[in-house]
Structure formats: structure tokens, C-alpha cells
Steps between C-alpha positions, in 0.01 A plus 500: 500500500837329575582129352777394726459183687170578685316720160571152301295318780227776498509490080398093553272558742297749295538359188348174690233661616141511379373823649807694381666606208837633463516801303910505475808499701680822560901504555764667347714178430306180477245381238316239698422343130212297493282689282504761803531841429802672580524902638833669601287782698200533619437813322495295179209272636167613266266221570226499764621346870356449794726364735903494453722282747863673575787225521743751421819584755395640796683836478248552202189384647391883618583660168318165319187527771421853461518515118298189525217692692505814264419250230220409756638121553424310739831415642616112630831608651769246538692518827628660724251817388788742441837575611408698780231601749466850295499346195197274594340838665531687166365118284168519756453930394493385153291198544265711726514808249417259174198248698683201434579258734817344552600127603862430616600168423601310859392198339586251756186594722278369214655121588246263676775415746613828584113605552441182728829614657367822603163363628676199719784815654170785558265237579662417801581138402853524628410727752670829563798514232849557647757412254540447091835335320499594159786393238542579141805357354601443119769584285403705227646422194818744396279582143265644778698782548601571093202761532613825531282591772556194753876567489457787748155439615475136485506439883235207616350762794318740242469208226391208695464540886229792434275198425590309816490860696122519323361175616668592886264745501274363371443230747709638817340898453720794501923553537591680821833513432822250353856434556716350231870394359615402172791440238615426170764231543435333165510692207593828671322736295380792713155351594346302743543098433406359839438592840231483803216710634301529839156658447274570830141536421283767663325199687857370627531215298885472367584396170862356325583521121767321423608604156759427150511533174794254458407184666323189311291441770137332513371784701286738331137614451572418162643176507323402793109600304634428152318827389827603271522291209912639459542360882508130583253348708610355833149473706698614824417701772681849521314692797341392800312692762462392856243616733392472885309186378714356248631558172492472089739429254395646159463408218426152609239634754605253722360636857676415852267457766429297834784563712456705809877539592850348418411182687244401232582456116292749250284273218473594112171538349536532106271776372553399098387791285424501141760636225385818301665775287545802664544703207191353365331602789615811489413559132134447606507727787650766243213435308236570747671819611478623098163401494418673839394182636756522827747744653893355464548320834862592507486903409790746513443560816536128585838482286670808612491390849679140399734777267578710842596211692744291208631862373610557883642166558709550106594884663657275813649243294648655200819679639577155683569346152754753356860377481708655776697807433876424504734629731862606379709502807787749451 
């Protein structure tokens, strides 16, 4: 359901796939072509499914998710789960009420690097982590925006930093609270554009975010893994995490070690990590859930607390990027 920029990607990805087969594309607009058939509804779907994967806009993917589990579909959500934290409640009622399981699609946490990430920070490699400097920078195109839906909600906090919130907790635990400012300098639209966040964890590491949507930078998970085929590559590091023994710039995987104190240098240790597809990855996992083979490894549960924590730091943010109100002086 949904081909906008990420349904296209899942359409390839199942169409490339040999345990798989794509039964049609549902969207009110777009006929992905290819031979693919093409719903406007869901209610106009007659032919047997077993799984559907939701790449609609996220204000729809409650409405989308719980029709989807009537139909008794096994759901691949994309993120964030839903809108809000009582939106995702009601999704997991219906998913709960039909037996079918549901998979939110975080799909970062399927990279090798980001797994080997989480392994060096919990494993103690770089001892007790104290601070993480994260930056996602990039100028989104201005045909970005043409969509109806991204020129009021097209702020990077829900659309993008929910996936840099996700992997935060997923290697540093659990949010205990945040402090943030922001701004829309560029294109002064109403929404957020850029700003900066401070995240404390709940074991009292601190974490940065330095964030924009209008800045062609080569700092990115994106550009820096090469995982989106509409973002160039760069290969540079875009977060780092430093610990009581060191640190580790990602997604090199370069590790800091050795140094005891400021009076002796820290030296790099490569940790080279082999490329995959993370949609790929996650295809397969889908797959196994269908089949009954596994339990989804990032459940609603999972998502809605990444949701909680992005939808309060948007809540903070958004008022900061409305134009000021003018005063008339009299």
C-alpha cells in the first residue's frame, strides 16, 4: 500500500525476490506499471494475501493497519508506526484482536554495521558510554515538497530523525528526557528545516543531533551507508560515540582506544564490515514472521516508543519554526 518514494523501493524488492510474490500495489494515484497490478482501495483487493507492507503517509498508517488486520494481513508497517502514541495503541488492539503479527519497518537496525555498532557500545568495548554526536544534513530537493502532504508535515524530525532517534535507542537504551531548538530560516514555510537536540539516556549517557533539511552536506546515515539509491554516497562518518574507554565513529567503525588520559593520543582500529541491503534483509525477516518462523524483532511496542520520543521532540520544535507574528506599532 503506498508507492511514493519508499513503496517503489519495496515494489523492487519484492518483485526481486524469490520467496515472494507481489500480488498488486494499492494507491489512489500511482500505477506503479510494470505489469503490477494497480488498486485505488483496499476494499477493491479480491485476491488471496498474506502479508501487505504500508508505505503510505503516516497520518494514514492507523486507518491502513487496522483494515489491514480485519482482512487478516500480516502487516510490515513503514515508519514511524503511526502518528501518535494512541494511534499505535489502537494498530496493536487490532493486530492483537485479528492474530496477526505486525513488523514496523526501522530498517536501519537490520545493517551489519549498525548491529556491530550495538555489540562494540553494550559490549563494553568503549567502556561505559558518555556522549554521542549525531548529524544529518542534506538539502532536500524543492520537488520534495510538491506533495501535498510534506508541505505542512514535511519536517525532517517525524520524516527522518525518527530513524536516527530509533537506532539511539537502540544502542544507548531508553530516553529520559530532551531539550531542543530549531528554525526555518530557508524556505520559511511553517515547519521545521534545521535545528539541534540534547537527548539524556536513562543510563546518563548524553546525546547531540545536529539536524537540516537544507544543507548539501556529506553527513548522513544515508549518504554516509549508501543504503538510498536517490542519496549520494559519501562513505563519511556522521555519529560518533565516546565512552570511559574510548570511542567509535560510525559508519566507518573506526574504534578509539589506548589512551588513558589527555597526555596520551587515542589509536584507530578499523573494524571493516560487509555491505548488505537492509530492505532485503528485512523482506526475509517479513517472510519468516508470515510463515511463523520468528516474532518481528522490532514490534509496535518497539516503534511506538522511538514514535513517543521523535513526536515529543516535533511537539517542542514545531512552534519554533512559525514566522513571527507582526507587530503594528500605533
Amino acid at each position: 500500500m503506498g508507492a511514493g518514494l519508499i513503496g517503489i523501493r519495496h515494489v523492487a524488492r519484492v518483485l526481486a525476490h524469490e520467496g515472494c510474490t507481489l500480488v498488486g500495489v494499492v494507491d489512489p494515484v500511482v500505477d506503479p506499471g510494470q505489469g503490477v497490478a494497480h488498486f485505488t482501495d483496499i476494499a477493491e483487493v479480491d485476491t488471496p494475501v498474506d502479508g501487505v507492507i504500508i508505505a503510505t503517509p503516516t497520518a494514514l498508517h492507523a486507518e491502513h493497519g487496522i483494515a489491514a488486520a480485519q482482512r487478516g494481513w500480516h502487516i510490515l508497517m513503514e515508519k514511524p508506526v503511526t502518528e501518535t502514541p494512541q494511534d499505535a495503541r489502537a494498530l496493536a488492539d487490532a493486530v492483537q484482536s485479528a492474530n496477526v503479527a505486525c513488523l514496523v519497518g526501522h530498517h536501519r537496525r537490520y545493517h551489519p554495521c549498525v548491529q556491530r555498532l550495538r555489540d562494540m557500545v553494550q559490549g563494553g568495548e568503549i567502556g561505559t558510554p558518555v556522549t554521542s554526536t549525531l548529524i544529518w544534513a542534506m538539502r532536500k530537493p524543492d520537488a520534495y515538497f510538491d506533495t501535498a502532504w510534506r508541505q505542512t508535515g514535511g519536517s525532517p524530525v517525524m520524516i527522518n530523525l525518527v530513524h536516527d532517534i530509533d537506532l539511539l535507542r537502540f544502542v544507548l537504551g531508553e530516553v529520559s528526557d530532551m531539550t531542543a531548538l530549531a528554525n526555518a530560516p530557508i524556505r520559511r514555510a511553517g515547519r521545521v528545516e534545521s535545528g539541534g537536540a540534547v537527548l539524556r539516556f536513562d543510563s546518563g549517557a548524553i546525546a547531540t543531533i545536529s539536524f537540516a533539511d537544507t544543507t548539501p552536506s556529506p553527513w548522513g546515515f544515508e549518504a554516509g551507508t549508501g543504503e538510498n539509491p536517490n542519496i549520494a554516497t559519501t562513505r563519511q562518518d556522521m555519529w560518533w560515540i565516546t565512552g570511559t574507554r574510548g570511542g567509535i565513529a560510525f559508519p566507518s567503525l573506526t574504534k578509539w582506544g589506548g589512551a588513558t588520559d589527555w597526555s596520551n593520543p587515542a589509536q584507530p582500529t578499523p573494524c571493516p564490515m560487509p555491505n548488505a541491503v537492509p530492505l532485503d534483509a528485512q523482506l526475509d525477516h517479513f517472510i519468516d514472521v508470515i510463515a511463523g518462523r520468528a516474532a518481528p524483532i522490532i514490534d509496535i511496542t518497539d516503534a511506538a516508543a522511538s514514535l513517543s520520543v521523535t513526536r515529543s521532540l516535533e511537539d517542542l520544535l514545531a512552534p519554533m519554526a512559525q514566522p513571527p507574528t507582526p507587530h503594528h506599532i500605533q
